[in-house]
N, C-alpha and C positions, 0 to 999 in steps of 0.2 A: 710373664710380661704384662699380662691384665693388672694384677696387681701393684706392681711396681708403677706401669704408667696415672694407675687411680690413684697411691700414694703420691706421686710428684705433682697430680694434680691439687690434690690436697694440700698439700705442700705450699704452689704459687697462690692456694686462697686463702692462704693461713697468713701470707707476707702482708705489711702492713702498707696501704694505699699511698700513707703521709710519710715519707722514706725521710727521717732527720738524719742529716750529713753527723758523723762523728766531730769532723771540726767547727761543728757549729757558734759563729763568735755570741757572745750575750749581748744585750742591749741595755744602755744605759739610757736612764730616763733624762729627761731636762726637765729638772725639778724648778726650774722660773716659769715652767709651764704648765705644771701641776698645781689643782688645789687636793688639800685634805682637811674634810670638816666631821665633828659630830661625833666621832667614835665614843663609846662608852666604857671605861673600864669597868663594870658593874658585873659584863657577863663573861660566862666562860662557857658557853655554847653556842654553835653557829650552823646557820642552814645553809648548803648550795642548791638551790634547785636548778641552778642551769648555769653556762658560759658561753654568753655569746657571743658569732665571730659576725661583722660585716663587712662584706669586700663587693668591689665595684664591678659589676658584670658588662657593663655597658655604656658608650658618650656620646655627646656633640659638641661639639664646638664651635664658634665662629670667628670670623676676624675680618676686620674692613677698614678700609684706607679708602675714602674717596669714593671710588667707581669702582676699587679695586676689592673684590669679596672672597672669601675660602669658608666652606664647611668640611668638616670632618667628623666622620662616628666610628667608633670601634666597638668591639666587642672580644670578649675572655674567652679563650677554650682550654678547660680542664679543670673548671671549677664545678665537680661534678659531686654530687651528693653524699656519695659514701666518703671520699675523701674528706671533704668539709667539716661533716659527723666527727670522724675520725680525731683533727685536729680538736675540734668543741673539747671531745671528750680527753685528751688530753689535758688541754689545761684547767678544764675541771678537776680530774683526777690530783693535776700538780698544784690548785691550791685546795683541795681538801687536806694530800699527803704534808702540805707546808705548815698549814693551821697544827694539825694532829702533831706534826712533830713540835710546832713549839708551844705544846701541852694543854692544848682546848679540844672539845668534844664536837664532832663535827657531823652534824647531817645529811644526806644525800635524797636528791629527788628519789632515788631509789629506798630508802629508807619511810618516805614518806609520799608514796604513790597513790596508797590506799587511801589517806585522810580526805576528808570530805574538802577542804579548801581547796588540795590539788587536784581533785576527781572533778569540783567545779570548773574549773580555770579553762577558760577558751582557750584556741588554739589559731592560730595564722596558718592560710591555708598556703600549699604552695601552688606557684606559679606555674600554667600549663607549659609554657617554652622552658622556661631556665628549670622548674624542678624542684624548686625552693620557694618559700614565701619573699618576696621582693617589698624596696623600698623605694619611693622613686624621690631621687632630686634632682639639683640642677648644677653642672650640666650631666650628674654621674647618676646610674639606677645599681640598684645594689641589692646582692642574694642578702639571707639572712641566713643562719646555720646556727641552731642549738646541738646537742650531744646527741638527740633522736629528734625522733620526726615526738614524742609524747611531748617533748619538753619550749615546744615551740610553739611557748604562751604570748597570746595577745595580750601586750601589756597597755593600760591605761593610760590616760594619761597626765596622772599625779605618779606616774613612774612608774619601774620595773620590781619599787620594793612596796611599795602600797598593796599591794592583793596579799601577800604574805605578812600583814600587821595582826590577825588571827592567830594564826600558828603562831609569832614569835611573842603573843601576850601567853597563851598556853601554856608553853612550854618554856618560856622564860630566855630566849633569845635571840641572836641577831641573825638578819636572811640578810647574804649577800648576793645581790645580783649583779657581776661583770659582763661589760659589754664593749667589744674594739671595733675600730673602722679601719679598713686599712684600703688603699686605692691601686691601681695598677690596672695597664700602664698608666704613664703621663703625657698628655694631650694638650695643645695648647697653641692657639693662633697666633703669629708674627705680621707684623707690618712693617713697609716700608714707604717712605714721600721722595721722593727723585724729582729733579729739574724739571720734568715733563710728565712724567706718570707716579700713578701710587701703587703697590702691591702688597696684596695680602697671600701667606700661605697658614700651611699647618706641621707644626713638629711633633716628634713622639718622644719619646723615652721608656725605654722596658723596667726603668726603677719600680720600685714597687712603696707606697710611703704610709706613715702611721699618721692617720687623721686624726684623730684620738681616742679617749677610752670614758664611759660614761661607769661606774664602779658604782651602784643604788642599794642601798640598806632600808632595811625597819626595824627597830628593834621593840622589848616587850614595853617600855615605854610610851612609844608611840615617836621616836627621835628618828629622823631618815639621816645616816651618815652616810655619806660619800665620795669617792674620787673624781675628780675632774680633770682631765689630761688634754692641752690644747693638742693641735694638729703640730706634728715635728716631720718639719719640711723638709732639713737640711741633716738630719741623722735618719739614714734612709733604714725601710725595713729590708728589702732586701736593692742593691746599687743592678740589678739584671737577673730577673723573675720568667725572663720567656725570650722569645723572639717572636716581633713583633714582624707582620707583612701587609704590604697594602698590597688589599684586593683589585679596586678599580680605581679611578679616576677622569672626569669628564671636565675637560675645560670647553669657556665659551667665551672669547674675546665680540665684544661688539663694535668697539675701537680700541685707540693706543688707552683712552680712560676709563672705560668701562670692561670690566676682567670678572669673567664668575671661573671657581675654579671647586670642585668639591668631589671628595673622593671618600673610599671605605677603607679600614685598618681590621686586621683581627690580632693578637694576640696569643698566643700558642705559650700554656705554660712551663717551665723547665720543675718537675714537680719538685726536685730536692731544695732548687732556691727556695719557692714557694714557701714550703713548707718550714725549711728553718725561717724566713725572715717573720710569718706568723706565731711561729711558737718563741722565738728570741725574745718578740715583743709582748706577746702573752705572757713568757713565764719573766720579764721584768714588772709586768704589771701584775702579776699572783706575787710579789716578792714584797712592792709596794703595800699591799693590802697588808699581809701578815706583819710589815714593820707598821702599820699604823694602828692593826691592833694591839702588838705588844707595845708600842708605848702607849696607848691609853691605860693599858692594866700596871704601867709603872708610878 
């Protein structure tokens, strides 16, 4: 029974964190939203050192009408690190296996671990609360998640492909560096004006949406080609990623015109949406890249 209980333990640590649904639908881009510049057909080798995901860990919000005020913050639970990894490493994997299959030589930060460019390369530390290195804006703060904690280079800022212009004179090719935003929930203040009073609240939505994808090249030329994917608001990544609960809530009327009203939200994620609605939109954007290399090599 020792045994058998050790092997079934083994077993549940063996399952994979990022549980992709077998029905999972693909995601089609809106290509009026896309740019693609600069590819080279010149080369037939390409680096990945990394794939990265960013998703929104945390918000605020406001909204005012008058006298009439609402703040709202949420925060994500179960955007937890080995999962995150998990999916990185994913759609790394699925645009190396893309490239390779349509007959280019393909690189891997694991291939080139040892070289002194990648042994130099900073790294973004993470964050003592969330776990991960963090981004902050506005009104959203955002984890960050490479394949491993090694590959979670601080990139400059002439880009994510400029540090690898070294290596790709070398050795004679292109470094792609992918990178998506994806947000969840959605948060977002309402107002109203009435005959006598004004009021402000705040609404949610468990959608989950694709902000966009920043896709950063160098090649041995010294040519930065890239992808550029605006934010696609209305083709969601996943239409309900969790269930969303407000924790509190503190109203404070001072009169019929003056309303503060401001409460907390958390977010609880359902990990199979999750995870399909980030890989759906990942592997549309590993698909992108590989048709925009092979039409430059035509």
């Amino acid at each position: 029974m020792r045994h058998l209980a050790l092997a079934l333990s083994c077993l549940a640590l063996a399952q994979p964190l990022a549980a992709q649904s077998p029905a999972m639908k693909p995601f089609e881009l809106n290509m009026d939203r896309v740019t693609v510049k600069g590819f080279n057909g010149n080369f037939n080798t390409y680096f990945v050192p990394s794939w990265d995901l960013v998703i929104s860990v945390k918000g605020s919000v406001w909204a005012q009408k008058g006298g009439a005020q609402a703040h709202g913050k949420f925060f994500v639970d179960g955007l937890e690190k080995p999962m995150l990894h998990e999916l990185a490493t994913k759609l790394q994997d699925d645009l190396v296996a893309k490239l390779r299959a349509a007959g280019y030589t393909v690189l891997t930060y694991a291939d080139l671990k040892d070289h002194p460019d990648v042994v130099k390369r900073g790294l973004d530390k993470d964050d003592e609360k969330w776990g991960l290195p963090i981004r902050h804006g506005t009104p959203l703060t955002y984890v960050i998640a490479a394949p491993s904690d090694a590959q979670q280079f601080n990139n400059p800022i002439q880009g994510a492909g400029w540090p690898w212009r070294g290596i790709a004179k070398e050795k004679n090719l292109v470094a792609i560096v992918p990178e998506m935003t994806l947000s969840v929930p959605q948060m977002w203040g309402e107002t109203r004006a009435g005959y006598s009073t004004n009021k402000a609240g705040i609404s949610t939505d468990p959608a989950m949406i694709f902000e966009g994808a920043w896709v950063k090249g160098m090649d041995a030329k010294g040519g930065g080609p890239y992808i550029l994917a605006q934010r696609h608001g209305t083709r969601l990544a996943a239409e309900n990623a969790g269930t969303i609960k407000q924790l509190s809530e503190d109203k404070t009327s001072f009169s019929k015109e003056w309303q503060r009203t401001s409460g907390d939200w958390s977010m609880t994620l359902d990990p199979v949406a999750f995870t399909d609605g980030v890989l759906r939109v990942g592997f549309a954007i590993n698909a992108l890249i590989v048709e925009s290399v092979v039409k430059a090599h035509k």
